[in-house]
Phi, psi and omega in degrees: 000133182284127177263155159221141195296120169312158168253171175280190187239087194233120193282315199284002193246354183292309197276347176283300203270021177261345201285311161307326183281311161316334185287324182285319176299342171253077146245117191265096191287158170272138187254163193303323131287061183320139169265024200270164200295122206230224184239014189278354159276296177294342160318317189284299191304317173312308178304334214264300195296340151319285248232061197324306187316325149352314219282002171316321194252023193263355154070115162180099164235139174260145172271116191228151150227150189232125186293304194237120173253146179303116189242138173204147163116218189221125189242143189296111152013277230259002163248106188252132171139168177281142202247136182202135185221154195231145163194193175248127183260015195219135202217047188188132193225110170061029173097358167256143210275174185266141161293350192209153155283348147316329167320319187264155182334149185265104162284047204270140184281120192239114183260116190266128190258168176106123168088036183087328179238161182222120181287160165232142170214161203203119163212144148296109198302107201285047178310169136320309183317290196293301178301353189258290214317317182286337186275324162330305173069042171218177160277117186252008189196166175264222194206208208277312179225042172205119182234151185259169186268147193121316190278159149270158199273186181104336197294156188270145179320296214261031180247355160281324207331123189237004165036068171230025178262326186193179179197149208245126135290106174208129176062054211067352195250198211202109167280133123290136218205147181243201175272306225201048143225208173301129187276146213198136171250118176260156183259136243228003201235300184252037187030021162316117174279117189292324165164204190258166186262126184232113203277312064011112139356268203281025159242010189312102194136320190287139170316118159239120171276195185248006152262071165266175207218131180232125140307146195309323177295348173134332198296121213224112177291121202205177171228179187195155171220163198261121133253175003288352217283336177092355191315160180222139183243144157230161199261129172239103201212145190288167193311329204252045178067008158303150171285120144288312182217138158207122209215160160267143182255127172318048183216132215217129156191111188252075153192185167342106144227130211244320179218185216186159155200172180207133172287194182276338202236332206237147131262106090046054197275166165203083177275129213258168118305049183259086170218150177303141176268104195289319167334316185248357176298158191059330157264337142269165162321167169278342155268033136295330189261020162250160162234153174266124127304067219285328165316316194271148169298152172278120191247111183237113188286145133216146188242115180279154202281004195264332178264324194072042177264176155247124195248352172202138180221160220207159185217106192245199170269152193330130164194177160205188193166134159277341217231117152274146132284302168192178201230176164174169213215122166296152155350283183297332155163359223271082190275114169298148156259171156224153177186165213240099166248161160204146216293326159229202198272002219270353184291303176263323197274312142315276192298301192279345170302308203263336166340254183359333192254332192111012189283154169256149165214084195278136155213142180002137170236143177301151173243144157313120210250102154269119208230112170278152170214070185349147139345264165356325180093035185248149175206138169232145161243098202253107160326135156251345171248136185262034144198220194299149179204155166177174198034095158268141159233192141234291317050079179353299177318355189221009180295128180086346155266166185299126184267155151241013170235151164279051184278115165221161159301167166182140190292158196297170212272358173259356174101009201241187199076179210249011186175216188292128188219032185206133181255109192249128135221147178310075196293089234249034157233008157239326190097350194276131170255128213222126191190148191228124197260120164307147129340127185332309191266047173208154191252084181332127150249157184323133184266159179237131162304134152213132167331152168258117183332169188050270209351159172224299186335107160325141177084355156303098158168176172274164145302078187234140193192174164243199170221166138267104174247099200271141200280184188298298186243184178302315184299332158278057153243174147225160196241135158254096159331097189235143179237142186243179179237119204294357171307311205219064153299352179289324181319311177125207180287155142269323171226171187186153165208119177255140156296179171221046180190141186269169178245149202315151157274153197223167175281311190208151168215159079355132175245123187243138188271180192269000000 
């Protein structure tokens, strides 16, 4: 394979060859999904009023704080720190509802752990967006799947930028982190937004994404992509929040990418046929200017971390998918996955779309996935779940080496509840599976590992995520804390702490300990 000399990470050499494509993008189109005032607010509420489970997605999220949240079971001594979770908590900008879930404002959440008891705090990441929108007291600008009529296409990434995908700890401080903008510095104690993150002068701007990947020593890996051109970057920055590197890499995919992984050697791409339509750029949201290829292959990158060359690329059949669990790399060269797959696009383009009116939209659902990928350019793909799975993690401590537990989501083992309603984990060197079924009417968010202090063993350690547990009717729902002891999830919870009012579902979280 021909290796190529990395480019630098140059914001003004970004912006040259962007130049065109912005010239088109401020023409202002009619979009395929028009945003003008229509029924997708009444629609969601009528459906909503049928239908509680709903109420995830109804974006009426508040800033609160609860000193003492209401607790029960034993929450451990030895788990001291903060649990902090992102979504979009506001899904309606001057009464108009937003089209896609992706969309709303970023809400992040801080669940304070220690001594048996746990406080909440809830602030809105304090965007560009959000302040000219509130001082406007309009919509200035669209989103991920939505434009409104009136605005022009064209808005620069981080003047959209709503940082409601994940959030980071690192080096005391505490990121807000989006698909293909600016990173937000948050204060990790009151969630006070500090400003965008600027690693660099001359990287002000640049895509920093919501899935970086930390190696066991602290180092923390991450990408950004250009659109519409697909140009790909990637982020190396140190335990001790320094930048190391930021480079372009010799790999072009002018579409959707959502996560990365990494092996002791590799990084890790799986580029879906999901790509921008140069034909619709400037004229739709940006998931509206994509097509699905069902033809074109599913593309797996790998790039070394030491040069940033690309040393191998591989071809599998059409898919897509958000989520790695971990990557790892045999003697021979031979690199394992773990991944959330489906057979096409229809999960974003659809399913999460039509959620926003209270619509079901069923589509292909991704499975927990293992996927080799040979020296040679043989590749296999082994289902591991027969049906919906999604948010894999694993044990930070094995993160790029071979993991054997598997912690996902997966809907409850009778088929019933309104979204994910089970907690698995995955045993990916026997196949044995150990998993806690929700009460029919509740909704699972992603769980996050944390190590048990001292331990070494993999999988020491707990389960900590939330839940939604929806009432009879919406206003009787609650949002749950659960903590699991990750050995004996059949077991059930060891502890919970509950609100008393539920909160927007949200996407990806962290734990940082005290």
């Amino acid at each position: 394979m021909t290796r190529k000399t990395m480019m630098p990470c140059d914001r003004r050499t970004l912006l040259r060859t962007a130049a065109g494509a912005a010239l088109l993008a401020g023409v202002p189109l009619k979009p395929l999904l028009a945003a003008a005032d229509d029924d997708w607010t009444t629609a969601f509420d009528a459906a909503l009023a049928r239908n509680p489970s709903l109420i995830g997605w109804q974006g009426q999220g508040v800033e609160r704080d609860v000193a003492d949240v209401t607790t029960s079971g034993v929450w451990p001594a030895a788990l001291r720190g903060a649990f902090y979770r992102n979504g979009p908590g506001s899904q309606a900008v001057a009464g108009r509802r937003y089209r896609h879930w992706f969309d709303g404002d970023g809400l992040v959440h801080r669940w304070g752990i220690g001594g048996g008891r746990v406080s909440y705090r809830a602030r809105y990441v304090a965007t560009r967006k959000r302040v000219a929108e509130a001082a406007a007291g309009r919509a200035l600008t669209g989103a991920f799947g939505t434009h409104w009529d009136g605005l022009p296409f064209g808005t620069p990434p981080d003047a959209m930028n709503p940082a409601n995908i994940s959030v980071m700890p690192l080096a005391g401080k505490l990121l807000a982190l989006w698909e293909a903008g600016s990173a937000y510095d948050l204060d990790p104690a009151t969630l006070a937004t500090v400003g965008e993150r600027v690693w660099r002068r001359d990287l002000a701007g640049m895509p920093f994404s919501a899935h970086p990947k930390t190696d066991p020593d602290g180092t923390v890996w991450n990408f950004g992509v250009d659109y519409p051109s697909g140009r790909m970057f990637v982020w190396q920055v140190g335990a001790d929040g320094a930048l190391k590197r930021c480079a372009e890499i010799p790999e072009r995919h002018p579409g959707m990418l959502h996560d990365m992984a990494v092996t002791e050697r590799h990084i890790l791409f799986l580029l879906a046929p999901y790509t921008i339509d140069p034909a619709r750029w400037g004229a739709v949201p940006f998931l509206d200017a994509h097509r699905w290829h069902g033809d074109t292959p599913l593309r797996a990158v790998a790039v070394d971390k030491d040069t940033l060359a690309v040393v191998r690329r591989w071809e599998l059949l059409a898919g897509f998918g958000f989520h790695f669990g971990n990557a790892w790399e045999e003697a021979d060269g031979t690199i394992r996955c773990d991944f959330c797959l489906a057979p096409d696009a229809g999960l974003v383009d659809r399913t999460l779309r039509l959620v926003m009116r209270g619509e079901r939209a069923d589509s292909a659902p991704p499975r927990t996935t293992l996927i080799t990928l040979h020296p040679d350019g043989r590749t296999a793909v082994e289902p591991l779940s027969a049906g919906l799975a999604e948010f894999p993690r694993v044990d930070p401590r094995v993160v790029g080496r071979r993991n054997r537990a598997l912690f996902h989501l997966e809907r409850r083992a009778d088929g019933t509840g309104p979204w994910l309603g089970a907690v698995v984990r995955r045993d990916m060197e026997t196949g044995a599976v150990d998993r806690y079924d929700h009460p029919p009417a509740t909704i699972a968010e992603e769980m996050v590992f944390v190590p048990r202090p001292g331990a070494q063993a993999e999988g020491d350690g707990w389960l900590l995520g939330t839940v939604l547990a929806v009432g009879e009717t919406a206003d009787r729902s609650r949002t749950g804390l659960m903590l699991f002891d990750a050995a004996r999830l059949s077991a059930g919870p060891v502890a919970e702490a509950w609100l008393d009012a539920p909160l927007p579902l949200g996407f990806h979280g962290a734990f940082a300990p005290a």
